[in-house]
Every structure is written in structure tokens, then in C-alpha cells.
C-alpha positions in Angstrom: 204.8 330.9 -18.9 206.7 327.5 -18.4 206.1 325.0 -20.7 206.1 321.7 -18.9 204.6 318.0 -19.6 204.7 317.0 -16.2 201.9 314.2 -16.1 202.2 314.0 -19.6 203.3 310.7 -21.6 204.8 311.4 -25.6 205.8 309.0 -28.2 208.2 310.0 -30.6 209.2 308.2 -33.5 212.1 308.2 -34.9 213.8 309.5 -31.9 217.2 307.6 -32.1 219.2 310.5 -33.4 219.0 314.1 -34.5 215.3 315.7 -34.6 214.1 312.9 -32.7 216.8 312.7 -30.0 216.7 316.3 -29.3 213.5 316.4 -29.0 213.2 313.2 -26.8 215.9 314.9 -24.7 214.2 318.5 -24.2 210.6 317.1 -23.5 212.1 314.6 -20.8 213.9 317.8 -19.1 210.6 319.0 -18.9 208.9 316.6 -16.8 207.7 313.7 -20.2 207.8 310.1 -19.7 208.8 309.4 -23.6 208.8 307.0 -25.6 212.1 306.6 -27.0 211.2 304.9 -30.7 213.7 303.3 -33.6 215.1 300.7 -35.2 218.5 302.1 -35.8 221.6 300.6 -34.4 225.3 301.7 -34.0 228.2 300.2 -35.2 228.1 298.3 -31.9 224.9 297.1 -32.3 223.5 298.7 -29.5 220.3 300.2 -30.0 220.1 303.8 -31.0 216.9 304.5 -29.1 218.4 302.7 -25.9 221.5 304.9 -25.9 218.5 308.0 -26.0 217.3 306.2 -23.0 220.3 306.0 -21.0 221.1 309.5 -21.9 217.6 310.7 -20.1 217.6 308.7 -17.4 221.2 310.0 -16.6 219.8 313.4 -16.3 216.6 312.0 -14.2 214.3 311.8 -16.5 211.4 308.9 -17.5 211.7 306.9 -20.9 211.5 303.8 -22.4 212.8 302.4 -25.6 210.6 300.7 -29.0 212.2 298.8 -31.4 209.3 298.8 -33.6 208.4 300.2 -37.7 206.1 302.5 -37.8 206.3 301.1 -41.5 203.1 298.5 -40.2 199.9 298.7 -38.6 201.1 296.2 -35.8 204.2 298.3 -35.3 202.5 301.2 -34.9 200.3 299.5 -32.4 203.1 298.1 -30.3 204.7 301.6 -30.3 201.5 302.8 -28.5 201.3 299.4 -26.6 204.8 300.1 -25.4 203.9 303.7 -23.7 200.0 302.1 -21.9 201.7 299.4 -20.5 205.1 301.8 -19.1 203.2 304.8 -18.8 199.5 304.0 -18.6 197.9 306.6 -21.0 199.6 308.9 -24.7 199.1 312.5 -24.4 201.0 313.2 -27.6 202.7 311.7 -30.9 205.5 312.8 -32.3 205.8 311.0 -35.7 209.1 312.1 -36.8 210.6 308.7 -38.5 211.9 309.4 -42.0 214.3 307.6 -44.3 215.8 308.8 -47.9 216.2 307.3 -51.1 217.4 310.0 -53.8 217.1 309.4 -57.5 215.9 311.2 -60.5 212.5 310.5 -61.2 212.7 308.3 -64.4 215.0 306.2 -62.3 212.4 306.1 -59.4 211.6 302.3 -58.8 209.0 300.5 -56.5 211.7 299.6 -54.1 212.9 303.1 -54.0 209.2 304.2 -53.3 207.8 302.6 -51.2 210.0 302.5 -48.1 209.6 306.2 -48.0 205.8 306.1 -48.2 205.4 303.6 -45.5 207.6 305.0 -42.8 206.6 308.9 -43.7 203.2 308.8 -45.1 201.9 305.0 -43.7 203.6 305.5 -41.0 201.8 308.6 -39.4 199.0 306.8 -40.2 200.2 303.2 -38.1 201.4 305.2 -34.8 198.5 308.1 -34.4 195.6 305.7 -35.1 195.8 303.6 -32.2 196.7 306.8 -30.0 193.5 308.7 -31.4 191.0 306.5 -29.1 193.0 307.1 -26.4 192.9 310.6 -26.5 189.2 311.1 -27.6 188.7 309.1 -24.4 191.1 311.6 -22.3 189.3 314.0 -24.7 193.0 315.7 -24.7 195.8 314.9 -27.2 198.5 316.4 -29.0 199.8 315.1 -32.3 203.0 316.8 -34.7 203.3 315.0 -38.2 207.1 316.1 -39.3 206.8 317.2 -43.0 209.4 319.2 -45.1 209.5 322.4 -46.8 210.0 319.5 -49.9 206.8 318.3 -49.4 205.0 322.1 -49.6 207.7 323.5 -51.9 209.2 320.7 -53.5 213.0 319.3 -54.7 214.8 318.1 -57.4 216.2 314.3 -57.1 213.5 313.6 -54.3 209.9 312.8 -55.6 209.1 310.2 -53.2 210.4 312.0 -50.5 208.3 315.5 -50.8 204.8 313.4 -52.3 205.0 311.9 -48.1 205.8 314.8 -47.0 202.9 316.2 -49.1 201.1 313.4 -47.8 201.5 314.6 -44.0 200.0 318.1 -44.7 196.7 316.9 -45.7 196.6 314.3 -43.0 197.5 317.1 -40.6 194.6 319.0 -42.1 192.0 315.9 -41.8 193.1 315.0 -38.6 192.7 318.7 -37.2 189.0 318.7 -38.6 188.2 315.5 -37.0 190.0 315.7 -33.6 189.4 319.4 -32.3 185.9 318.5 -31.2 187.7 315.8 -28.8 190.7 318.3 -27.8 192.9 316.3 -30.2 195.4 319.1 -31.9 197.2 318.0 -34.8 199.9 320.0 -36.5 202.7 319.7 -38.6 206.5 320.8 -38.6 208.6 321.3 -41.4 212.4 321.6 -39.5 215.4 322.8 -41.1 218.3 320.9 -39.7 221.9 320.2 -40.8 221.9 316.6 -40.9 225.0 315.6 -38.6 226.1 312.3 -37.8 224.7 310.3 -35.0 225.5 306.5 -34.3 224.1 303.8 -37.0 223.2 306.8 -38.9 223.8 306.8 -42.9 225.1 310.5 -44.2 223.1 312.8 -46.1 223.6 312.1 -50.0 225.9 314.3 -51.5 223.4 315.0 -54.2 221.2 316.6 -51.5 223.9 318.8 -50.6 225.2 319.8 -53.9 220.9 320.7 -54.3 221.0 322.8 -51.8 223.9 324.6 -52.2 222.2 326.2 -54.7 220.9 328.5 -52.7 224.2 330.4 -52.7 225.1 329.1 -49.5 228.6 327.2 -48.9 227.8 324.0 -47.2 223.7 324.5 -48.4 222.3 325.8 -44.7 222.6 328.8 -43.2 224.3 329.1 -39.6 222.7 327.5 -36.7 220.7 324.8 -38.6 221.2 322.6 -35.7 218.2 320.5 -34.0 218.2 322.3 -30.7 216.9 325.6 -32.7 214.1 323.1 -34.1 212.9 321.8 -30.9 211.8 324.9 -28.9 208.7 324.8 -32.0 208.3 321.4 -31.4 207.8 321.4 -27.7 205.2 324.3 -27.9 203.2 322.2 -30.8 203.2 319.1 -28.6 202.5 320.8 -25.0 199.1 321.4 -23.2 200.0 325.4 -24.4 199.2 325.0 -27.7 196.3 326.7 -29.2 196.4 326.3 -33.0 195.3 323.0 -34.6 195.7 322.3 -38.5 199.1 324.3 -39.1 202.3 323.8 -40.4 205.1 325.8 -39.2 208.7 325.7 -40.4 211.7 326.4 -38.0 215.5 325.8 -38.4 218.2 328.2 -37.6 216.5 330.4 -35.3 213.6 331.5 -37.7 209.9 329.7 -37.4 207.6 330.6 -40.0 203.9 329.9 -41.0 203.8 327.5 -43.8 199.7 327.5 -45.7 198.2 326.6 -48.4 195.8 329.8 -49.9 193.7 330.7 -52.8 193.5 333.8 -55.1 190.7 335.3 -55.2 190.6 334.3 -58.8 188.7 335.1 -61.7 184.5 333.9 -61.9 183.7 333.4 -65.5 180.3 335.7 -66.7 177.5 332.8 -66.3 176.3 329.3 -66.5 178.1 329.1 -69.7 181.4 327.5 -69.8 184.0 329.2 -70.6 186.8 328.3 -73.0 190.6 327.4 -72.9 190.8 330.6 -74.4 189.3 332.4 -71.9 191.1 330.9 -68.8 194.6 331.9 -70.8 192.6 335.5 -70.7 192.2 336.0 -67.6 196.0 334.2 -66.2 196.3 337.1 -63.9 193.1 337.5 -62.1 193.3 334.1 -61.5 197.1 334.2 -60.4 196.9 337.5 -59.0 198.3 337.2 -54.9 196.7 340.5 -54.1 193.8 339.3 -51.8 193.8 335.8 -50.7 192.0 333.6 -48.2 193.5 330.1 -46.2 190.5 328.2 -46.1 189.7 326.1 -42.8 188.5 323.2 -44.9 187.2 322.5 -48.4 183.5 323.3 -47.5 185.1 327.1 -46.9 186.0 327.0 -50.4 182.9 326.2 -51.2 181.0 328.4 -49.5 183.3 331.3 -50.9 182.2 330.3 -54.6 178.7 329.9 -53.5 179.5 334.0 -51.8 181.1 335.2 -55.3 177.9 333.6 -57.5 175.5 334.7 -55.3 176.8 338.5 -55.5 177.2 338.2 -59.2 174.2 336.7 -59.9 171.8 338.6 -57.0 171.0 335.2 -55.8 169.5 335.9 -51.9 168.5 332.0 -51.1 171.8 330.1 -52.0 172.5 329.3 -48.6 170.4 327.6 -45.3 169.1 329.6 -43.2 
């Protein structure tokens, strides 16, 4: 099966380098008119996202450069603006645009805070939402919120960082619930990329690198951490061929992995009456115990497998509507 976007318009944020060039660059080859977004600029001062630009339309291909934050609501519009009035419709967003500001956490200040929750977190929010119309209309969309294995696993010197990456995952969630009746998939991908150095780019902080080194490895990745072995999971989240809606995969260096969110099945107390402290520290290992676990769709799932686990206990035969 070929995986094509002929037809197809995407927006990608962030797209001026790395992830987002890569990507912009491999969807164009396969038949996107993208929407080359950033605000980054080279030493030169030429626009990151129009050297992307050039670079596709070099090899044939259809794009179009925004200079506009995702980091507000009328940026985010006039990113979306940008591909109706090039392109006439969005078929998918790519909200890839990040930005870093490392610090311990009692040094963590409002200025080192909020940056990163308005182009990660606020940002999502301020490029999809003006897009989500469109494709209810179309009744056909594809959305991938870029997340991190530090927002679902977390990191040391990077609290801001991982709490909007965190942030993406549950948006990823709500927007799946709400958009699948439409045909709108949303999904999110947590890449694994050596950061390398691109034009107007800043280099990754050598306190990030001396982090991840701890994982035994030299340099802190292991070989082939490049974007091109991201961006084969990328194209398949954001094509017409995707089938799953409210996942998160990760995928660097060749490997691509399932990333979720479960629950034990845990320990239900005796009755009505609540239990104690003492009792939770008890029972530690039902309630931790990995054995049999479940990846609810949605909270009312949970809910319902509570209501399932009382019911049995109790003998209760009407808990639930007919």
C-alpha cells in the first residue's frame, strides 16, 4: 500500500528545521501541498520556513511559507488562513512547534514558564481549533500533537517542558473523543531525535545532554536518532491510512512503540465503609500489582469498570441502564 496525500493540504508547525523540516519534506514528496510554518530565522536573516519552501519546490513539490506564533489565537488562525486561501481546504495539522527553557525547578520563573506552555500546550490549541470546523465540514481530518517521552515519563531540569508535553496527551485524548464521530483522527507522537543543527537554530543545552547520557550511552542517543527514522510514523498518523485515533506512539532510531496510560486492576475495599490510610498501605500491591490491566477508552470506561467490580461484589443486578 502507498501512502500518498495527493489532494491533501497539511499544516505543520514548526517546520523550519529538524522534525518539522523532515517531515515537511517527505509529505511534499508524496503529493502534500504544506504549509511550511515558523518564526525562526538564520544568521542571514532569511526565513527558516522559506528556505523549507525553496527546498520542496526544487524537488516539484507544493508549499507555502507562515511566519506566524502558534503562541496566539490570531496566529494560530492566520496559520490556517494561510493554507484556505493557497490551498483552499486543511486535511491535517501537524503541531510540532516546541521551544526549551531548562532549569531546576526552584529556579523555574514565569518567564521561563510560560513560553513553553503557550507554543506546546496553547499552541496545539491556537492552530487545531480553527482547522477542526473545517474538517467536521469535510467530515475528514487528521491531526498529530508532538509530545515527548518527558511529558509521559518525565525529566529532570525540565518541568515546564514535560507538564506541555503532558498537556498534549490529554488533549490528544479529548480531541479523539470528540472528532471521530466527524472522521477527525487525532494522535500524538513522542519522536526521539538527536537534535542537530539547522539554520537560526539554538543548540540543545548541555544539561540535557549530560541528562541523558545517563542512560549509559556516550553522546545520550542511541544510533540512528535522526528525523528521517521519525517521519515514516508521522506520515502514516497524518495520512488518509490511518485507523487508530487517541494514541500516542513513540519512534526514534528505528524502533516505534505504543505509548498508554493503564490502570491495575487494583484493590476494592470490603463495603460502603471507608477504608483507612492504614488499609490503602495494606493492600500497596493489589493496588500496584501490573498483572492484569485495562487502557480505558475514556473516563466513563473507568467508571463503568468500578460500577462492574461493585456490582460483582455486592450481587447488585440493576446498576446499569438497560
Amino acid at each position: 500500500m502507498k501512502i500518498s496525500f495527493d489532494g491533501q493540504v497539511v499544516v505543520i508547525t514548526g517546520a523550519g528545521g529538524r522534525l518539522g523540516r523532515a517531515y515537511a519534506r517527505d509529505l511534499a514528496r508524496r503529493g502534500a501541498a504544506v504549509v511550511v510554518n515558523d518564526i525562526v530565522s538564520g544568521s542571514t536573516g532569511e526565513s527558516a520556513a522559506d528556505s523549507v519552501v525553496t527546498e520542496i519546490e526544487a524537488e516539484g513539490g507544493r508549499a507555502v511559507a507562515s511566519h506566524d506564533s502558534v503562541a496566539t489565537a490570531d496566529g494560530g488562525a492566520a496559520i490556517i488562513e494561510r493554507a484556505i486561501d493557497r490551498f483552499g481546504s486543511v486535511d491535517a495539522v501537524i503541531h510540532n512547534a516546541g521551544t526549551w527553557r531548562h532549569v531546576p525547578y526552584d529556579e523555574m520563573t514565569p518567564d521561563k514558564l510560560d513560553p513553553v506552555l503557550d507554543v506546546h500546550l496553547r499552541g496545539a490549541f491556537f492552530v487545531t481549533q480553527p482547522a477542526w470546523s473545517i474538517m467536521k465540514q469535510k467530515g475528514y481530518g487528521r491531526i498529530v500533537l508532538t509530545s515527548s517521552s518527558a511529558g509521559a515519563f518525565g525529566r529532570e531540569w525540565g518541568a515546564n517542558y514535560a507538564a506541555a508535553k503532558a498537556g498534549l496527551l490529554g488533549l490528544g485524548r479529548a480531541l479523539a473523543l470528540e472528532g471521530g464521530r466527524h472522521g477527525i483522527l487525532t494522535n500524538c507522537l513522542l519522536p526521539i531525535a538527536k537534535p542537530d543543527r539547522q539554520p537560526g537554530s539554538a543548540p540543545a543545552p548541555r544539561a540535557l545532554i549530560e541528562q541523558m547520557q545517563r542512560s549509559g550511552l556516550k553522546d545520550g542517543f542511541p544510533p540512528h536518532a535522526t528525523t528521517t527514522m521519525v517521519a515514516p510514523m508521522l506520515a502514516w498518523l497524518a495520512s488518509s491510512a490511518c485507523t487508530v485515533n487517541g494514541e500516542a506512539f513513540s519512534a526514534g532510531c528505528g524502533r516505534y512503540a505504543r505509548a498508554f496510560i493503564g490502570l491495575t486492576r487494583g484493590w476494592l475495599s470490603s463495603g460502603s465503609d471507608s477504608p483507612t490510610p492504614e488499609d490503602i498501605a495494606e493492600h500497596l500491591d493489589d493496588i500496584e500489582d501490573r498483572d492484569a490491566y485495562t487502557v480505558p477508552g475514556a473516563i466513563w470506561d473507568e467508571l463503568r469498570a468500578i460500577g462492574l467490580a461493585i456490582a460483582e461484589r455486592d450481587g447488585i443486578e440493576d446498576l446499569f441502564d438497560e
